[in-house]
N, C-alpha and C positions, 0 to 999 in steps of 0.2 A: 504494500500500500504506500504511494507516494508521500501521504503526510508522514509517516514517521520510519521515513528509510530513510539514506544518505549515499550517495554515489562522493567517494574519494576520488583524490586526484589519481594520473596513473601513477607507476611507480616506473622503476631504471626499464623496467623490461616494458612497457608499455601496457600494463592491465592497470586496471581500476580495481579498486574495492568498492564492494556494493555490502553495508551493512541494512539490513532487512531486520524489523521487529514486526515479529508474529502478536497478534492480541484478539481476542475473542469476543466481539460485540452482539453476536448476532442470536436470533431466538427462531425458534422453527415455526413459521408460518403457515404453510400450506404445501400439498403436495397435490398434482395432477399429471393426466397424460393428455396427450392429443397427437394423432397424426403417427402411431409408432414411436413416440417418445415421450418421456417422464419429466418432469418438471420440477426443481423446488425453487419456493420463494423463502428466503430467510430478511428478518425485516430487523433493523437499530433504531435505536431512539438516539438519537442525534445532538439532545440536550446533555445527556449525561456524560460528566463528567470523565474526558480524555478521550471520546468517540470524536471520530474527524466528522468533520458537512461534508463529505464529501467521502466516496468507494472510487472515484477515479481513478483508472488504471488494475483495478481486480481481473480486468475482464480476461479470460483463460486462464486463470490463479487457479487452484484446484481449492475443494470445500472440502475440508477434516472434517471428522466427528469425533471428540475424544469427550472422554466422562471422567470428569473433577468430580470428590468426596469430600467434606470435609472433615476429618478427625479432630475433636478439639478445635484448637483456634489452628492448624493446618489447614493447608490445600492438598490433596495425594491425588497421584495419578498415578497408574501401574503401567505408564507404557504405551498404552493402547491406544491402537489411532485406524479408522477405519476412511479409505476413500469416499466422496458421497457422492459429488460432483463437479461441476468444473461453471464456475460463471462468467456469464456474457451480456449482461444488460443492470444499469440499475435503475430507479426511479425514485421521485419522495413522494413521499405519500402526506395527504393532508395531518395537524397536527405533529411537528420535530420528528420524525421516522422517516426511513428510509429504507427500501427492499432493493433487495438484489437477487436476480434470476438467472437459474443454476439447471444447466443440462442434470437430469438425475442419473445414477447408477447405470440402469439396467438401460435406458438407451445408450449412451457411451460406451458400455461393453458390446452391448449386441450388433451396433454401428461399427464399432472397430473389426469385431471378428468378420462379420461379412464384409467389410472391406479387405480383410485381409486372407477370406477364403477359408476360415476355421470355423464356417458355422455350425459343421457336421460334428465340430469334436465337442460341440457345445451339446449334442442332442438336437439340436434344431435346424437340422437340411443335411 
């Protein structure tokens, strides 16, 4: 996400550093299909405190899903991080929120494989 990364200068060899901070704004919205493909919308509230105005630049970012616990006054997480999907549109929505629309799972996979001619190893052709 553009507001809280930073692109370095390059260095002797000519590469740049790109520092990137991950952070988790978003709540699950809604899910749909249409047309052979799945759809999520995940939506922010845009007021609270350290969420940017702006998703500019997420678009083809891939969408984690990981499950924070808290223990006592801990945050734990075991690791786990599952693909969901990959976003391409945002919008604001009336009232400080903001969504963001996410190819789902199961069109992505099933997209790729018959692009790539393994849809038989999937069971499906």
């Amino acid at each position: 996400m553009g507001q809280s990364s930073e692109l370095g200068p390059p260095d002797n060899t000519g590469m740049a550093v790109a520092k990137l901070r991950a952070e988790a704004f978003f709540g699950w919205s809604c899910t749909d299909s249409r047309d052979d493909y799945d759809y999520l919308t995940l939506t922010a509230r845009t007021t609270l405190p350290g969420v940017p105005s702006s998703f500019a630049g997420v678009s083809g970012g891939g969408l984690w899903q990981i499950t924070l616990r808290m223990k006592g006054t801990e945050i734990v997480w075991k690791g786990e991080r599952r693909f969901r999907g990959v976003a391409f549109w945002q919008t604001p929505l009336p009232e400080d929120r903001i969504a963001i629309r996410c190819h789902g799972p199961r069109s992505i996979f099933e997209k790729a494989w018959e692009a790539w001619g393994l849809g038989d190893r999937l069971g499906n052709g």
